[in-house]
N, C-alpha and C positions, 0 to 999 in steps of 0.2 A: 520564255514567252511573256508579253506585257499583258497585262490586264487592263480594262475600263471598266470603270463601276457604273451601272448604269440601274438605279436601282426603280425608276419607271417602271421597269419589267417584273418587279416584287410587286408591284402594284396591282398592274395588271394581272400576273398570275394569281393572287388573292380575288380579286373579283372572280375569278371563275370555282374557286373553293365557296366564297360566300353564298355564291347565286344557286350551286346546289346543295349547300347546308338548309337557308331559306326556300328552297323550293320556288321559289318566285322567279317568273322572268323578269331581268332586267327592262329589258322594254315595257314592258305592262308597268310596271312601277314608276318610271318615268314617264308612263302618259297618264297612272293616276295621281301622282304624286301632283302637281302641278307646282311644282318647284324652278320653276323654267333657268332662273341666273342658277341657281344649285347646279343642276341638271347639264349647263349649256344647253339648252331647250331653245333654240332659233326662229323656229315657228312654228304655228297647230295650222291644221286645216281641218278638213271635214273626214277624213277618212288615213288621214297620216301625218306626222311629224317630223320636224328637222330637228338633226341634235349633235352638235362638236364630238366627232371621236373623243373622247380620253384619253387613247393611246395610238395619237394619228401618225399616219404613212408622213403627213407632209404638212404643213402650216395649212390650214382652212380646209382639212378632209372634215366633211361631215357624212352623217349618215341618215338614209330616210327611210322613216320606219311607217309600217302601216299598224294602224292600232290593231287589226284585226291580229291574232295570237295563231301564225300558223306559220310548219316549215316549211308549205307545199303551195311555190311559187303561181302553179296552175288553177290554188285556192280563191287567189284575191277575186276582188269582182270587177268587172270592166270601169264601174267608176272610181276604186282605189287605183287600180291601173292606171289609168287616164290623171289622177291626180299625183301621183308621184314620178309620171313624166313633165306635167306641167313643172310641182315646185321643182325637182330638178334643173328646167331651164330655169328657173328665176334665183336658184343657188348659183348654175353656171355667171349668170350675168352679174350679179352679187358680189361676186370672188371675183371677177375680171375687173372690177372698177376697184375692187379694194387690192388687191395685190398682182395684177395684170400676169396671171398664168400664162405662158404658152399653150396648154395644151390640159385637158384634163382625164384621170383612168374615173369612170364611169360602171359600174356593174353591182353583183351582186355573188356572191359565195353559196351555195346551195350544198349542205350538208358538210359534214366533218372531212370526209377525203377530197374536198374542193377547196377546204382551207378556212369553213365555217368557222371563226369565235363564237360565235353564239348561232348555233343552229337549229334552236327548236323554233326561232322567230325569224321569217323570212325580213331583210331589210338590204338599200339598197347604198354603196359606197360613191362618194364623190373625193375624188384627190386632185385638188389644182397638181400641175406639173411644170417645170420649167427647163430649157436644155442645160442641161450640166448639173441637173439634182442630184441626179444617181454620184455615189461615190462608194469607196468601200466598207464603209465606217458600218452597215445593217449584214453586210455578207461575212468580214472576220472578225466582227466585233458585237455582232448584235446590239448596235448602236444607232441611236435616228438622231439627225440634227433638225431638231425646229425652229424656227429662228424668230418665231413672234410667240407674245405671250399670248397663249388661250382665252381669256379673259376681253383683250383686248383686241384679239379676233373675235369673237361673240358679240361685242357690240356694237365695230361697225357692219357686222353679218344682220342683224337681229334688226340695227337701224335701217339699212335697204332694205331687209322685207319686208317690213313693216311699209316701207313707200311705195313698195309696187301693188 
């Protein structure tokens, strides 16, 4: 059997030891922290945030978080609601000019047996998608290909929203 090292996933499995040694949500810390290039912090709004996976499905997955600190989807209030489908479309349209996805997975993980990483904060997933992304490098290898650098997605990300 050949192995790949892929040690992204020592990364990310430590955030999850950190975050309950600290007791702190990750989220809450990143929307007090106001670290935004630290962070990948994309953009604030009034009742929610955009912010670069760390550990993304695909080049320009981000994630939209509501500052409000709950795992109980039904909790939000109709104007976070309404504001995390607006910036949604304006990440979709964002990501289409900057990397012209086919097609995007759109939703949201509600609790541990649905595949939560982080489940005490309800938040909501954006992954551009293109045909022929899929290969089997994440199914026998637990392996992702990204193919831009993070950094360099966050700024032309961070530069459209900022325009719209």
């Amino acid at each position: 059997m050949k192995r790949l090292f892929s040690p992204w996933r020592s990364a990310y499995i430590q955030t999850f030891k950190d975050e309950k040694k600290s007791q702190q949500c990750l989220f809450c810390r990143i929307a007090k922290e106001k670290k935004d290039e630290k962070n990948l912090v994309v953009w604030r709004g009034k009742s929610c945030y955009v912010v670069m996976n760390l550990f993304p499905y695909n080049s320009g997955h981000v994630l939209i978080v509501p500052y409000m600190h709950t795992s109980h989807f039904g909790k939000l209030t109709s104007e976070t609601s309404a504001e995390i489908m607006y910036v949604s479309s304006r990440c979709m349209k964002a990501l289409e000019k900057i990397s012209k996805p086919q097609g995007f997975n759109f939703g949201t993980n509600l609790g541990r047996a649905a595949g939560a990483g982080i489940e005490k904060h309800v938040h909501f997933h954006i992954v551009p998608r293109w045909n022929g992304d899929t290969n089997f490098m994440p199914v026998l290898a637990d392996v992702k290909m990204i193919s831009e650098d993070m950094k360099k997605t966050w700024k032309n990300l961070k530069r459209l929203m900022d325009r719209q």
